[in-house]
N, C-alpha and C positions, 0 to 999 in steps of 0.2 A: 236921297241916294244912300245915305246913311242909313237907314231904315229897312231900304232893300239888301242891303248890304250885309246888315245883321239878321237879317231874315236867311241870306241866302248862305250865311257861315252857320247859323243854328240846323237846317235841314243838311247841311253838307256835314254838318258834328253828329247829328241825327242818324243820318244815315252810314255815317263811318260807324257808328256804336253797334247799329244793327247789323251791320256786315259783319263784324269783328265780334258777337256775339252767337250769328251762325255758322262762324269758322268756328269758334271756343264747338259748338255745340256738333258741330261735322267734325271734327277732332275728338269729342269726347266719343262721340259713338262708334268714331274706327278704333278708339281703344275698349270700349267693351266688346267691338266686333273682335277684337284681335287678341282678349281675353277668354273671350266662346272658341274660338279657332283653338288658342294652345290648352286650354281645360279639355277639350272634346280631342285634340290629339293625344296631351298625358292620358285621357281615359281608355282611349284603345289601344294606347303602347302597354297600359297597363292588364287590359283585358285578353291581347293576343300573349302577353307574356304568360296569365294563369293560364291560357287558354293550350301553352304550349308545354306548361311545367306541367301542366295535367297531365297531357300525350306523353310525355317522357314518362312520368308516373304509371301508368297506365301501362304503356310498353314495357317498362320493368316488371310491375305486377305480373303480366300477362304472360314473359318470359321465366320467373318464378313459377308461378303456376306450370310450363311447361317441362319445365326442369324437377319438378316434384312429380309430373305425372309418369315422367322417362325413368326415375327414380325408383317409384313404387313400381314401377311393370317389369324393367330388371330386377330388381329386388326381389319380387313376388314370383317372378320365375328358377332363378337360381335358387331359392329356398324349395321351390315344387323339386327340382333339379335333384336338390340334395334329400331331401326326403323320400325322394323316389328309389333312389338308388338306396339309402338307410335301409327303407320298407323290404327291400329287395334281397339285400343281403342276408337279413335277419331269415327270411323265409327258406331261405336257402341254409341256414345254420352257418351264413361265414361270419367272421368278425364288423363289428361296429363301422362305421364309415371315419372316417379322420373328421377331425373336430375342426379342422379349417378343409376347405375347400373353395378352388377356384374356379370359376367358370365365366367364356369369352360369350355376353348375349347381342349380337350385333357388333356395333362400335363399343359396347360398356363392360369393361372388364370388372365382374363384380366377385368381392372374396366372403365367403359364406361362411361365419363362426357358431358352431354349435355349441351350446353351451347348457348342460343338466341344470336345471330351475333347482333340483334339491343343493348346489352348491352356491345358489344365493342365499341371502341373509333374509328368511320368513320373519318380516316384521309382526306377523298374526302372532305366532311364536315362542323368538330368541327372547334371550333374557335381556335382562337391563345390563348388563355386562358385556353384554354382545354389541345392543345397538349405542352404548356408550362411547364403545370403542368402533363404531363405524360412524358415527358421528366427529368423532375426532380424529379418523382420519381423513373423513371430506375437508374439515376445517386444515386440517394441517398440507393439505394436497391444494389449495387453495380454491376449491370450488367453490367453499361458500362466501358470498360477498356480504358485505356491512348487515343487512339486515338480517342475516343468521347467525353475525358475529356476537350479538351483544347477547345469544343464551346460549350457554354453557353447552357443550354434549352429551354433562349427566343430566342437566334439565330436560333438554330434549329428551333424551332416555327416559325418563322419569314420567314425561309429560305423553308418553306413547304407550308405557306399562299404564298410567292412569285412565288414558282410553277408554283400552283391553278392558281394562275391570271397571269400568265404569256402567252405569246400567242395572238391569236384572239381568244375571246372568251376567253378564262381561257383554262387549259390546267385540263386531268382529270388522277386518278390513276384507270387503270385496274384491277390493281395486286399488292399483298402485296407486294414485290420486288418493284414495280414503287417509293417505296417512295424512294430510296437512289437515285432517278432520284434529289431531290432536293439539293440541296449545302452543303454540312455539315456533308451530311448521308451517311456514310460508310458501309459499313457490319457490323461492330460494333454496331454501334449505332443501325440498323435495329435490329439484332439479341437483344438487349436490350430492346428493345418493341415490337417486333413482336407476344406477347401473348397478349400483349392489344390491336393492330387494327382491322380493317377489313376497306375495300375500300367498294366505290358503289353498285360493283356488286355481292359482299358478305354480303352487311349489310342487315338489317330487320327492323322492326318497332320497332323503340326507347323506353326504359324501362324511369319510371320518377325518374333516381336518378340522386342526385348532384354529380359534376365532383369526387369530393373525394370520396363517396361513389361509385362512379364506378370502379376507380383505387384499392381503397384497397379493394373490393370486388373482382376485375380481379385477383391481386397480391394474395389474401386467396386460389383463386381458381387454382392457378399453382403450391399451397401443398395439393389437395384436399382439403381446408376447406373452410370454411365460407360460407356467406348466396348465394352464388350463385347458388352453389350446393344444395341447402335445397329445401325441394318442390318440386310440380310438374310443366313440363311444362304447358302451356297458350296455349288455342286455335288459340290468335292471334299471336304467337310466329310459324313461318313457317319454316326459316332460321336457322341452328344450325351449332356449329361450333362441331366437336362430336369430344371429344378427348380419343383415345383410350389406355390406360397406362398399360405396361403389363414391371413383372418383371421375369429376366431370372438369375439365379446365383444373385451378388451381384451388379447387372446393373438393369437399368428402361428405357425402351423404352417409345417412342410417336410415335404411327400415329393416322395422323390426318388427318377428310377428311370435306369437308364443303357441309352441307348438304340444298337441298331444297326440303319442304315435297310438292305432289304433281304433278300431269303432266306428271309424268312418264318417263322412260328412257329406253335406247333401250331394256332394258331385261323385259322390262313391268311391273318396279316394280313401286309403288305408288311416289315414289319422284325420285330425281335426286342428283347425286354428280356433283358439278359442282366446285370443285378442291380437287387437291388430294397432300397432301405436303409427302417427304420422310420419311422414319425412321429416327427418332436420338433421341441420347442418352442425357437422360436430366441429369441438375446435382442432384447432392448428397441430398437428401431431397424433393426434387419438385415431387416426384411420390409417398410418404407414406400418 
């Protein structure tokens, strides 16, 4: 009895181990199941989230994009607008058109500033004296940030005459952009005067103001004010930089296109655009 007894408490220890080994083991694998479950849930919370941050992305792109094209096509029409009317007067022997002008295109009230290319600062050109002092007054205006702080504005001056003569023969700028061809000139520093240049092949006949009157006259005119905008254009004024400023919501747009009146262009209108810069969004005050 004895015998059967311990025979029958070893298969009953026996098989309690083996029971209690495939609970351990039906236990372990609901928690890898239940491991797979919340890995494969974090992965699509994580997948619909990019999936969604994209769409948003995407929708603002797309909204950008549409708001740059309503931009240019007002723009580009008050500019025809006012050139048309320019062309028109001249032919007639009346006076110059007003250097600002408004005009309603649809919903987009856009104000149209004419501005003679000969009273920007021809980097090809001015002296080191000139662009010395348009260089500090970007800097003192605060356009230029940290990484056009750390050289000087007669370096930059300096470094823009060395250009010019640099070469056989001197070297020339074709295009606004050409000037960060010189040493010093970042995108920064460009984007911090690039409303007071013009090169060669954009300039026109020189107005008779002193260096300071041309800069604070330039600088009045990138808030609409001051005497640049006052009056009509000059006969002998050909060349215009036309800047087109249109506000949408609580934003201010620029296009800008550089104009030459005369000679005509393939659509057989009285002048020529012969550059045409992108949309963008100017700052906080520079378009009231």
């Amino acid at each position: 009895m004895s015998g059967v007894g311990i025979g029958t408490a070893t298969r009953s220890a026996s098989s309690g181990s083996v029971l209690n080994a495939r609970a351990v083991s039906r236990g372990g694998q609901r928690g890898v199941a239940l491991a797979v479950v919340v890995w494969f849930v974090a992965a699509m919370s994580l997948l619909v989230t990019g999936i969604v941050s994209e769409a948003r992305i995407d929708t603002r792109l797309a909204q950008l994009h549409y708001t740059k094209a309503q931009v240019a096509s007002a723009g580009d029409g008050a500019i025809r607008l006012a050139l048309a009317t320019e062309t028109g007067r001249r032919a007639n022997g009346e006076a110059g058109l007003a250097r600002r002008q408004y005009y309603q295109l649809g919903p987009n009230a856009v104000e149209v500033r004419m501005i003679p290319s000969g009273s920007l600062v021809n980097v090809s050109a001015a002296s080191q004296k000139t662009l010395r002092a348009m260089f500090a007054r970007a800097a003192a205006s605060g356009n230029q940030a940290e990484s056009g702080a750390r050289i000087t504005p007669g370096q930059l001056a300096g470094a823009v005459v060395a250009y010019r003569e640099g070469g056989r023969g001197g070297r020339s700028f074709y295009d606004l952009e050409d000037l960060m061809r010189a040493k010093g000139v970042d995108r920064t520093v460009f984007e911090s005067v690039r409303d007071y240049i013009s090169v060669g092949a954009l300039s026109g006949g020189g107005d008779n103001m002193t260096t300071d009157e041309r800069l604070s006259r330039l600088e009045a005119a990138m808030y609409g004010e001051g005497e640049m905008l006052v009056g009509d254009t000059e006969q002998n004024h050909n060349t215009f930089r036309m800047d087109a400023v249109i506000s949408l919501g609580d934003r201010t747009w620029l296009r800008r296109l550089w104009v030459r009146l005369g000679g005509g262009d393939q659509e057989g209108l009285p002048w020529q655009i012969i550059r045409r810069e992108g949309v963008r969004l100017l700052p906080s005050g520079t378009g009231d």
